[in-house]
matplotlib code that plots the C-alpha trace (Angstrom):
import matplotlib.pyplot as plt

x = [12.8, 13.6, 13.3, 10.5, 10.8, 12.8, 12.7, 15.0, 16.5, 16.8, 18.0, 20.6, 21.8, 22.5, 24.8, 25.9, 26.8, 25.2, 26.0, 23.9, 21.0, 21.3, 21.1, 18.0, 16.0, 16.4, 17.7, 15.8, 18.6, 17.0, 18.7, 18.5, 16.7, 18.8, 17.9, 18.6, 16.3, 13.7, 13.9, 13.0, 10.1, 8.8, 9.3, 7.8, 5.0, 4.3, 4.5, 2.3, -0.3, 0.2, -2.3, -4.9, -5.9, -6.6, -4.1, -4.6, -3.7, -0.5, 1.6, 5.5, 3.6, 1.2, 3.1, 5.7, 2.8, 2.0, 5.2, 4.3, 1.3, 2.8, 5.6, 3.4, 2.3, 5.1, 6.1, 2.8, 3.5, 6.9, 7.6, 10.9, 11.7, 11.6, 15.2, 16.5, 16.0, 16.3, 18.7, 17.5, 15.4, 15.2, 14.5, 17.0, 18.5, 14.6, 14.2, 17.2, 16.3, 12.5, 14.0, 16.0, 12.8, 11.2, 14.3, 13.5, 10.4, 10.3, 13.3, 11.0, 8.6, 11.9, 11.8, 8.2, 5.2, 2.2, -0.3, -0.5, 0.2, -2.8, -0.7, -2.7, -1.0, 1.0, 3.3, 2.2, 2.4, 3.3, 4.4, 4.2, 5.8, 8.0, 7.7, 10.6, 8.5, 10.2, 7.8, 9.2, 7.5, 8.1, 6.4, 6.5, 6.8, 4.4, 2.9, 1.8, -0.3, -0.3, -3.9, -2.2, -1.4, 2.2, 3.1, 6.0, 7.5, 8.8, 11.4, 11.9, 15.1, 16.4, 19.9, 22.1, 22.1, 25.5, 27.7, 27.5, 29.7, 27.1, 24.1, 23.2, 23.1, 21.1, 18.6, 18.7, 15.8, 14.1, 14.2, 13.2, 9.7, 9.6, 10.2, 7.5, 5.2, 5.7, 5.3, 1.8, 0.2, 2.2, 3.6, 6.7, 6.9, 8.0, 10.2, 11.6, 12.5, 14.5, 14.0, 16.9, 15.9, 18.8, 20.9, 18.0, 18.8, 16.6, 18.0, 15.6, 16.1, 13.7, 13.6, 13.0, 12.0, 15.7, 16.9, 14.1, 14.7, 18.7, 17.2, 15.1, 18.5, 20.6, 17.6, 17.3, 21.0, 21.0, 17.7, 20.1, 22.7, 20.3, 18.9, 22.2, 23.5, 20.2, 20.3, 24.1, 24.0, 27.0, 26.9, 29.8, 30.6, 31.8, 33.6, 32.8, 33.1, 29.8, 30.6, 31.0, 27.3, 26.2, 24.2, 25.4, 29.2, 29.1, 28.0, 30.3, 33.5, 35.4, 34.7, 35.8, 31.9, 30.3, 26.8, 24.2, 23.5, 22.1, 18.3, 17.7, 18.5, 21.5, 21.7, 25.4, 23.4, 20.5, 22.8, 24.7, 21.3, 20.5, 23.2, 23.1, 18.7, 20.4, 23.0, 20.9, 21.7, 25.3]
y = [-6.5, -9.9, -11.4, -12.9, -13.8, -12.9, -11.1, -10.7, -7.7, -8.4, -11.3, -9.8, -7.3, -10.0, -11.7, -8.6, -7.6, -9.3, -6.0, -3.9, -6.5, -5.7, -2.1, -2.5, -5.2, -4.9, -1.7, -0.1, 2.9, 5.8, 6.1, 9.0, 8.5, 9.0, 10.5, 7.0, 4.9, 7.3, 7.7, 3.8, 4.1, 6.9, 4.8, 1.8, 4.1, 4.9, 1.5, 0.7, 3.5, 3.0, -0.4, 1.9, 3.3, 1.4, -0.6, 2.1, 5.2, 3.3, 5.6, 7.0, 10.6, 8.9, 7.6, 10.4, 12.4, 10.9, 11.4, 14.8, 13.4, 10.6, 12.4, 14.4, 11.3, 9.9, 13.2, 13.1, 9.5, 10.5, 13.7, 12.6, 12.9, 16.1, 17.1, 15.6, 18.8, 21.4, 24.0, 24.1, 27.0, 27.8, 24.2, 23.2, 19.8, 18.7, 19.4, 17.6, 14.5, 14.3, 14.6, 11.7, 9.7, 10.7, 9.0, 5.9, 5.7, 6.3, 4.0, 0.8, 1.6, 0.3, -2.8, -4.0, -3.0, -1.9, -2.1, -5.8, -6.6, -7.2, -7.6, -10.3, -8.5, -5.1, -4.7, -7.8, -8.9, -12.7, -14.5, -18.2, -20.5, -23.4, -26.2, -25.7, -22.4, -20.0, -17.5, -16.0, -12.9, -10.3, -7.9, -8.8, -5.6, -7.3, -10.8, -12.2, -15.0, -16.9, -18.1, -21.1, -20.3, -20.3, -17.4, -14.9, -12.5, -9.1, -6.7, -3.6, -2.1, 1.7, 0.8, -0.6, -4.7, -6.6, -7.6, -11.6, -12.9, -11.1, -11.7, -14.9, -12.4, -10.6, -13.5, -14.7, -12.0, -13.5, -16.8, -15.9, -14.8, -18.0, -19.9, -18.2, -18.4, -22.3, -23.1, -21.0, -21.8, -24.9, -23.8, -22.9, -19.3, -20.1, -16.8, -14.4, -11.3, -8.6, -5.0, -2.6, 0.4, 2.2, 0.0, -0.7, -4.7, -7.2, -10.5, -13.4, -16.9, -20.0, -21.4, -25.5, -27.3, -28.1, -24.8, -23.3, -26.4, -25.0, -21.8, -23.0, -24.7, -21.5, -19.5, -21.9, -21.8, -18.6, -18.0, -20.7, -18.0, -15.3, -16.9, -17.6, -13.9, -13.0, -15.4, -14.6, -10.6, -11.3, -9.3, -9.1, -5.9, -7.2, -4.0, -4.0, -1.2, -0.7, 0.7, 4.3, 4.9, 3.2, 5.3, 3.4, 4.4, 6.3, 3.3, 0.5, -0.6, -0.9, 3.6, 3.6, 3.4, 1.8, 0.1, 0.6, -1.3, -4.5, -4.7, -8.6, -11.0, -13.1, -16.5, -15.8, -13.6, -16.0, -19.1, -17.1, -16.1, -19.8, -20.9, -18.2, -19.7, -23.0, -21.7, -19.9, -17.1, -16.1]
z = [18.0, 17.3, 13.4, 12.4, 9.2, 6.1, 2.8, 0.0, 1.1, 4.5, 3.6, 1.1, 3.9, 6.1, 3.5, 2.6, 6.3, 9.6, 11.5, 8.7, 9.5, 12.6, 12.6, 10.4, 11.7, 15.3, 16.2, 13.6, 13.2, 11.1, 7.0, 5.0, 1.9, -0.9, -4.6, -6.4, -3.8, -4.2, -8.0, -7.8, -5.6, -7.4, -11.0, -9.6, -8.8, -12.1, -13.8, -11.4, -11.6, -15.8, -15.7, -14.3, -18.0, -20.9, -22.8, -25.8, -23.9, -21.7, -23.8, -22.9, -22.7, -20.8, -18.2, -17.7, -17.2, -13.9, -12.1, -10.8, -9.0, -7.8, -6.5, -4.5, -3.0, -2.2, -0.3, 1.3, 2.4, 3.3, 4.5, 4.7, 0.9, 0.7, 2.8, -0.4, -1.8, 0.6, -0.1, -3.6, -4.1, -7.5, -7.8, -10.6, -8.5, -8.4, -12.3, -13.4, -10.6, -12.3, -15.9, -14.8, -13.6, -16.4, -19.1, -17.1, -17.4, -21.4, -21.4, -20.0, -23.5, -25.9, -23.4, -22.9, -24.6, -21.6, -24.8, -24.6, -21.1, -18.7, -15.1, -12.8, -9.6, -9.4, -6.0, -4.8, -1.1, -0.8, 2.5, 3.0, 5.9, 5.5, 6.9, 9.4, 10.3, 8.6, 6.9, 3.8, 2.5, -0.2, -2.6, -6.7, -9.0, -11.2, -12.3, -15.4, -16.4, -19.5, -20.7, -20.5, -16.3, -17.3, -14.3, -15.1, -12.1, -13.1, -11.5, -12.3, -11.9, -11.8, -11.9, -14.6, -15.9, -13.7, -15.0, -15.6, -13.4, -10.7, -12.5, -9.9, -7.3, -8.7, -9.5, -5.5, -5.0, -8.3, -7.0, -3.6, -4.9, -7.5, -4.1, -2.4, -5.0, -5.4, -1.7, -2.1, -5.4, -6.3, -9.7, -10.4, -12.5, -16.1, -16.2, -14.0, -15.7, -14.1, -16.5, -16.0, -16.6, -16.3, -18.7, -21.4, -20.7, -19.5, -17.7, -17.7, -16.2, -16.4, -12.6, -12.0, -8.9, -8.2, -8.2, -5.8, -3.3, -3.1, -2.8, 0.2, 2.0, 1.6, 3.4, 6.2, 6.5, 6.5, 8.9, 11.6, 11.2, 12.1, 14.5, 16.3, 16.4, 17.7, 20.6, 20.8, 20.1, 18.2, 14.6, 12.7, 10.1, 6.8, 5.2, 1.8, -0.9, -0.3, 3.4, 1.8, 1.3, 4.6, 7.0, 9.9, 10.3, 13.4, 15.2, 13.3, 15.0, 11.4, 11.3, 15.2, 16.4, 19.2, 18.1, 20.3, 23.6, 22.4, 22.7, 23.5, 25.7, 25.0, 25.8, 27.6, 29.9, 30.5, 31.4, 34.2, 35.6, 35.2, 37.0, 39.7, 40.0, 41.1, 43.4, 45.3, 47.3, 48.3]

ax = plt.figure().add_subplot(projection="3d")
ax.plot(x, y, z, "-o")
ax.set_aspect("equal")
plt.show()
């Protein structure tokens, strides 16, 4: 299928590596869900589900409390989640992985307090369109409003804080939403606030018009670049370090695979049957 729009991690993947976005956007290869990804979902889950109760009873006992149901959820939703665990019978590698959920959940009580938040959104979908067309769309952890309307976009985050010298990596998704959210409402969040959970840290940055207009050009840059290995079918790997934990392997040229036949037209192929239109018949 071809892209039609862009999100901050597809976005991120394509930077990261154009063959991984291709693989994921239009091929659509299957991944095995791993324990860290679904530790997050199931976390984000949680904080989520917390705002249900009153702010009184948002409590650490509370909240770790709710991971067993929402676990069950989650495997109801899916089924999938549940190989992680297979081989396991007396059910010791699923204790410790809960326990482990459950540390990062009480860890987000010594970094915000749920008693006096009030969330105006939780897992928020947002999509907007540019005016060169692109739609940009997303979904925000959480949002908070100010009685003054000053707006604030949370993260959270089941891994550890970067380092600095990666920390505006880590922001691009940040800004991404900020983006979105100014093109829709017209007001630029006051904060963006990214909560590490596994680290304890929190990493806040105070976004202005200038920075989410640079943030704009590098995604339509990046959307032309799309755009022309779609029409092209030309993806390139970029082997990182982070090629050990990629699904895809088998099928990458820099493992000694053979992607998939390519799915779209290409424009190579479209000129020659262009030119062969005009010719006319041998």
């Amino acid at each position: 299928m071809a892209p039609s729009s862009l999100s901050p991690s597809r976005a991120s993947d394509f930077m990261r590596c154009p063959l991984l976005y291709r693989f994921r956007v239009i091929d659509r290869l299957p991944e095995k869900p791993s324990e860290a990804a679904t530790r997050g979902t199931l976390v984000h889950a949680v904080l989520e589900r917390l705002f249900d109760v009153p702010a009184a009873e948002r409590t650490a006992p509370a909240a770790k409390s709710l991971i067993p149901a929402q676990w069950d959820r989650l495997r109801e939703s899916r089924p999938e989640v549940s190989e992680l665990f297979e081989g396991d019978p007396e059910g010791e590698r699923l204790a410790r992985w809960l326990g482990e959920a459950e540390r990062l959940v009480e860890r987000w009580f010594s970094l915000e307090d749920p008693t006096r938040l009030e969330p105006a959104e939780r897992e928020l979908f947002v999509e907007t369109e540019l005016e060169s067309g692109l739609r940009l769309r997303g979904i925000i952890d959480r949002v908070d409003v100010a009685p003054t309307g000053e707006v604030r976009i949370v993260d959270y985050k089941t891994g550890k804080a970067p380092r600095p010298e990666y920390a505006e990596e880590a922001l691009f998704q940040m800004k991404f939403y900020a983006l979105v959210v100014w093109r829709l409402k017209r007001v630029v969040p006051r904060r963006l606030q990214l909560v590490y959970l596994g680290s304890g840290d929190v990493l806040t940055y105070d976004p202005v018009p200038a920075d989410l207009e640079r943030v704009e050009r590098k995604l339509l840059a990046l959307w032309a670049a799309i755009r022309e290995a779609t029409e092209s079918g030309v993806w390139r790997p970029r082997p990182t370090k982070l090629c050990g934990w990629c699904d895809h392997q088998a099928v990458c040229p820099e493992f000694g695979g053979t992607p998939p036949p390519y799915p779209l037209p290409v424009r190579a192929a479209e000129s020659e049957a262009e030119d062969a239109g005009r010719m006319g018949p041998v």
